[in-house]
N, C-alpha and C positions, 0 to 999 in steps of 0.2 A: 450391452443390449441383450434380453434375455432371449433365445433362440426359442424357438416353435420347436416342439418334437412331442406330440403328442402321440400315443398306443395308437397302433393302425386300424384299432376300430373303433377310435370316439373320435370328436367331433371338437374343435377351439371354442372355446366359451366366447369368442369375440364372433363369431355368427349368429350370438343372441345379441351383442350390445353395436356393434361396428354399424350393421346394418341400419339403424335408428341416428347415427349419429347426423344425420342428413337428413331432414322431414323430405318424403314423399311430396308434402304437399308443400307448395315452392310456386311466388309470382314469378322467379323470372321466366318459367316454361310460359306461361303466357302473356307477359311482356314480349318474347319472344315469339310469338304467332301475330300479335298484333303488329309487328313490325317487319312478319316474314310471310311466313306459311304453315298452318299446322299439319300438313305433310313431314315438310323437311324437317318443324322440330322434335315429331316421335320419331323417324328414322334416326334423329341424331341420339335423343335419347335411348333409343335400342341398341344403338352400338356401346353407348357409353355404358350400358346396364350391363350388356354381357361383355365387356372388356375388364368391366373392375373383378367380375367372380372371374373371370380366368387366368387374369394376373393374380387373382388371392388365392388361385390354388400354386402360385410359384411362392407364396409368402415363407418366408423365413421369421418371422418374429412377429408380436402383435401391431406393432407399429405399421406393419406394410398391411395387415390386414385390416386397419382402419383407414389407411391410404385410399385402398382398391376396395373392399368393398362401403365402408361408411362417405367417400367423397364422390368415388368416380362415379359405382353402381350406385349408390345412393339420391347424387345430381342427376343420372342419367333416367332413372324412375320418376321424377318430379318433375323432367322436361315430357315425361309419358302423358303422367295421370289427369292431370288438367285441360292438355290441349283435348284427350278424348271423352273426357265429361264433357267439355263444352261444345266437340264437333256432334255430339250425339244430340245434345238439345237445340243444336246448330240444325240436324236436318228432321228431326221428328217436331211436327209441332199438332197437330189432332193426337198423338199417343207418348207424348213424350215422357211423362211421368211414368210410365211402363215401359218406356224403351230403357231407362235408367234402373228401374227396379230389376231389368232381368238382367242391363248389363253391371250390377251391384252384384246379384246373384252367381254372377259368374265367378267373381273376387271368392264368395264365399264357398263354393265348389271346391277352386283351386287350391282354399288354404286348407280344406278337410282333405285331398289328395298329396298335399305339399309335406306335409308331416311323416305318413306311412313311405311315400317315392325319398326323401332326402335320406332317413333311417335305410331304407334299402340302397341305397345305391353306397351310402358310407360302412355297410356292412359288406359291401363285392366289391367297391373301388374303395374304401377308405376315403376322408374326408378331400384330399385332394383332387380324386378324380370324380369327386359329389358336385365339388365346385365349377370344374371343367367342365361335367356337361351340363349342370344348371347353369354354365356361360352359354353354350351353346344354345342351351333352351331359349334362354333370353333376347339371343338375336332374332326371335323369328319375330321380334317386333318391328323390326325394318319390313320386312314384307307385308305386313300388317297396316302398319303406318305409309306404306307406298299406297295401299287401296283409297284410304281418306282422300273423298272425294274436294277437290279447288273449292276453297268460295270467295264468292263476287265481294269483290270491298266495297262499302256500300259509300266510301268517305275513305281519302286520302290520307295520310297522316299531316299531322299538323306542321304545317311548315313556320318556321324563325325567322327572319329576316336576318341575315350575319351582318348586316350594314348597321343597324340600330342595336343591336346586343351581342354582349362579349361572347366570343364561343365558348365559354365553360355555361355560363347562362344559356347558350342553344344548345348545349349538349344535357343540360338540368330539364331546361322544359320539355325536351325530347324523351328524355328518358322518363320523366312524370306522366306524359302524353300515355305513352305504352302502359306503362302500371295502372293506371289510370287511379294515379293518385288522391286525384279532386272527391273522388269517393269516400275520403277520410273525412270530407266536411259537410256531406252530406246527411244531417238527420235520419232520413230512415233507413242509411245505408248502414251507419252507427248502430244505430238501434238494434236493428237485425244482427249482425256481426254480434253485438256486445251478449243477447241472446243464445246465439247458437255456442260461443265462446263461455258462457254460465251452462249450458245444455254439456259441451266435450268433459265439462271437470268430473263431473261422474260416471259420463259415458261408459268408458273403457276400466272402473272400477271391477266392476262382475268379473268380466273377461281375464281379470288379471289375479281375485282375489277371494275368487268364488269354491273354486276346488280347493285350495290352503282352507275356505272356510267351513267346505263342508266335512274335513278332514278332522277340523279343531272340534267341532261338534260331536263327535264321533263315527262316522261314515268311516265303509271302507276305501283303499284306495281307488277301486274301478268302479266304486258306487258314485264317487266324486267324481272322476275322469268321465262317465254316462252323463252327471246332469250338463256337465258343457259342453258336451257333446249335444245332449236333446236341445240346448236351448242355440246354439249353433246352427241346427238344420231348421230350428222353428225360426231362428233369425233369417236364411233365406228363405223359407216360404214367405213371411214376412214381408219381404224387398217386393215381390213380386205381388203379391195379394193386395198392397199397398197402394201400386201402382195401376195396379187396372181400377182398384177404386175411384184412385182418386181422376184418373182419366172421364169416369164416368160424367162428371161436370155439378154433382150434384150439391157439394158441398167446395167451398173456396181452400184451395192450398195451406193458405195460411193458417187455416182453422183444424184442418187435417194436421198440417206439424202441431199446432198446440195441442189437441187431444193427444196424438201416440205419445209425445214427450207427457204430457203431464201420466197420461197409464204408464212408462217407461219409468217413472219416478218413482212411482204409489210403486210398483211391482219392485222396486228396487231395494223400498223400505220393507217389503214383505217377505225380501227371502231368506234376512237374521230370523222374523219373526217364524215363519214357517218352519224352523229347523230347534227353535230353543226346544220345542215337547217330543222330540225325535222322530218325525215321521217325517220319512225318506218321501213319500208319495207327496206331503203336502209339498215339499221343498221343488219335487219334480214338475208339481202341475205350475209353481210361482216361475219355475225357473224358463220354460215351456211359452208361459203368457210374458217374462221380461226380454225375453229373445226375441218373440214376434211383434210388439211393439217398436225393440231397438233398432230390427231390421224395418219397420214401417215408414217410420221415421226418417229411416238414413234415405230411401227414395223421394222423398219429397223436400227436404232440407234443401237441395241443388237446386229442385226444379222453381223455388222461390224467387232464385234471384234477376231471371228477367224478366220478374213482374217487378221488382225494386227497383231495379236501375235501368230495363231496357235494353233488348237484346243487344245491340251495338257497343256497350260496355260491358256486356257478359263477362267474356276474357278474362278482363282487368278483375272483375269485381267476384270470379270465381278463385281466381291466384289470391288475394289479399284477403279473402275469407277464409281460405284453406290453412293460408300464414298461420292467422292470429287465431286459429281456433285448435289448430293440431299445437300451437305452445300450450293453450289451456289444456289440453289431452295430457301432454308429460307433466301437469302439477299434478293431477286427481288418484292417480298412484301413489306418489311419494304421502300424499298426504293423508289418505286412507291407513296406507305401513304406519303412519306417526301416529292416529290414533287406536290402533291395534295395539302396538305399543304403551301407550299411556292407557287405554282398559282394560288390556288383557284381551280382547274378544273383537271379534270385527261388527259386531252391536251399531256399537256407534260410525264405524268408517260407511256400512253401507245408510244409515238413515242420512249421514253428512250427505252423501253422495246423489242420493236420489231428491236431497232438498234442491241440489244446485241445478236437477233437470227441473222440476217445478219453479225454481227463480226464473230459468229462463223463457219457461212460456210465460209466467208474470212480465218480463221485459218485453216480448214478442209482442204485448197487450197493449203497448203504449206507443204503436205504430199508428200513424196516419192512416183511417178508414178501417181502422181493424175492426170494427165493428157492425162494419157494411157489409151487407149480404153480397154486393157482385163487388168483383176487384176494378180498380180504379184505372186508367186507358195507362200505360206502361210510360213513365219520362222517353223525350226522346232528346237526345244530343242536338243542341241549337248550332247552328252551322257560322262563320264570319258573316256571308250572304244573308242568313235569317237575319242576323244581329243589326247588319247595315241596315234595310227591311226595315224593320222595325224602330230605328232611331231616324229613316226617315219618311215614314209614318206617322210619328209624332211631329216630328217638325212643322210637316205640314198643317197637323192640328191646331200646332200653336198659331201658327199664322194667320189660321183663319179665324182666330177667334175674337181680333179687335172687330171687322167685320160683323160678325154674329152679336157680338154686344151692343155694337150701333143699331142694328137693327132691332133690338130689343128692348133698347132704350124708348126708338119710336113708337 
């Protein structure tokens, strides 16, 4: 096993890939709150995020270093992210689409500080004592996660009868219960998912593919490293600008994600195009309007889903959209590189890229009332009691209706 010993002032290449090896965005963090408390599961999560970096600053080989930070600190972020998207839409409801846009903007703060702080600290501690106190940083999501205020369960978990079904069977629908599975057969839950999921495939091309391209072009190196830079701070003004819009009531959510995605699309296809005749400026001003769209976007995409499915399955249906839409996020990479590759130019990777945000407001389009001006009263979760309720409210219909037929005979 090949031993870690890297120069005391660089950095392991497996802190660019280890980290990923684990989506951020993960049901079981909120499988887990629906079954527990989203208190106790970001404290858990904050231990578990700063224990993986401060064991991967004892790593000896890369193997320990996708242990500790791609599993531990990687599960331990994913039991974070979800339970606090959704305690935030949990207690704002008059501003929630701004309480989200600014707590987005805070993500994007951090990553513009996060670059400049980790290069300094591995130039005065070297990469191992970078790791040790970005462990320690990490913990302070336990006291964080202590603040998250209790909420009231509005409904029990489902309870099995273990008399009439095998326990591996109550242990299945128990654990379906929390995921809240049944959302997979749900039409406009589909819909939506299948959408945002065509929306992730080119999302994160730019971010990954945009300074290589302004580079290939002829740009210099820090003329490249500024446009992602400018479209980076326009992407949080963005989050935020977004949000207080769309708070305003004037135009319906759903309508606001299709406009920024579909401008996030057009501007996507425009920033090969603004760079073919060499001018740095047109490139700056596409790059500037694809960042403020992206960040637009990202605030309202969340705030969708308990008009879908209804606050009380938020949880579930925020974890299972995060799943399957961050797997669509690791194809639009690889597949942009393939056709760089096969042109020669990233020409084609970005038009590819920006069709597949325009497919997904196409798909967004064939939701149920998407073309009604006010959004429709939100599903709610029918309860055993409604169920009973209602099968015996019909009975009685039925009964009464030899009754009403004689009578109408007469």
């Amino acid at each position: 096993m090949r031993a870690l010993r890297p120069s005391p002032g660089s950095r392991p290449r497996a802190w660019q890939h280890s980290s990923s090896s684990v989506s951020h965005h993960c049901p079981l963090g909120a499988a887990l709150c629906n079954a527990y408390d989203a208190r106790l599961v970001v404290m858990s999560g904050g231990c578990l995020a700063g224990l993986g970096l401060i064991l991967a600053s004892q790593a000896t080989c890369l193997v320990h270093l996708y242990l500790t930070m791609g599993v531990i600190s990687g599960l331990g972020w994913g039991l974070v992210f979800t339970p606090m998207v959704a305690t935030v839409m949990a207690n704002f409801t008059r501003r929630r689409t701004l309480a989200l846009g600014l707590a987005f903007s805070s993500i994007g703060l951090s990553s513009f500080a996060f670059n400049p702080l980790f290069q300094l600290l591995v130039e005065k501690y070297a990469w191992r004592g970078a790791l040790l106190i970005l462990g320690g940083l990490s913990l302070n999501i336990v006291p964080c996660g202590a603040l998250i205020r209790p909420q009231r369960r509005s409904k029990a978990p489902a309870k099995v009868d273990s008399a009439s079904r095998p326990s591996c069977a109550s242990v299945m629908h128990r654990v379906s219960s929390y995921l809240e599975l049944s959302l997979l057969f749900e039409r406009p839950y589909v819909t939506y998912t299948l959408g945002i999921t065509l929306l992730n495939v080119g999302y994160f091309v730019p971010y990954f593919h945009l300074v290589a391209h302004s580079r290939h072009v002829g740009f210099s190196e820090y003329q490249a490293a500024f446009v992602m830079s400018a479209a980076g701070a326009s992407d949080i003004l963005g989050r935020v600008a977004s949000g207080w819009f769309s708070d305003l009531g004037h135009f319906r959510l759903i309508h606001l994600l299709s406009m920024w995605t579909t401008l996030g699309g057009v501007f996507i296809m425009l920033l090969p195009v603004s760079s073919l005749s060499g001018s740095y400026s047109a490139l700056m001003v596409i790059s500037l309007l694809y960042g403020f769209c992206s960040g637009a976007l990202t605030s309202v995409v969340f705030a969708v889903v308990p008009m879908i499915v209804g606050v009380e399955r938020m949880m579930g249906g925020l974890g299972l959209l995060q799943l399957i839409e961050s797997g669509a996020g690791l194809l639009g990479t690889p597949l942009s590189g393939f056709l760089k590759d096969v042109t020669g130019n990233y020409v084609v990777s970005f038009m590819v890229a920006g069709s597949f945000l325009i497919l997904g407001t196409l798909t967004m389009a064939t939701l149920p009332h998407y073309f009604s001006c006010t959004d429709p009263p939100p599903p709610q979760r029918r309860s055993p009691d409604d169920k009973d309720k209602g099968l015996h409210s019909e009975s009685e219909q039925i009964n009464s209706l030899p009754s009403d037929t004689n009578h109408s005979g007469v």
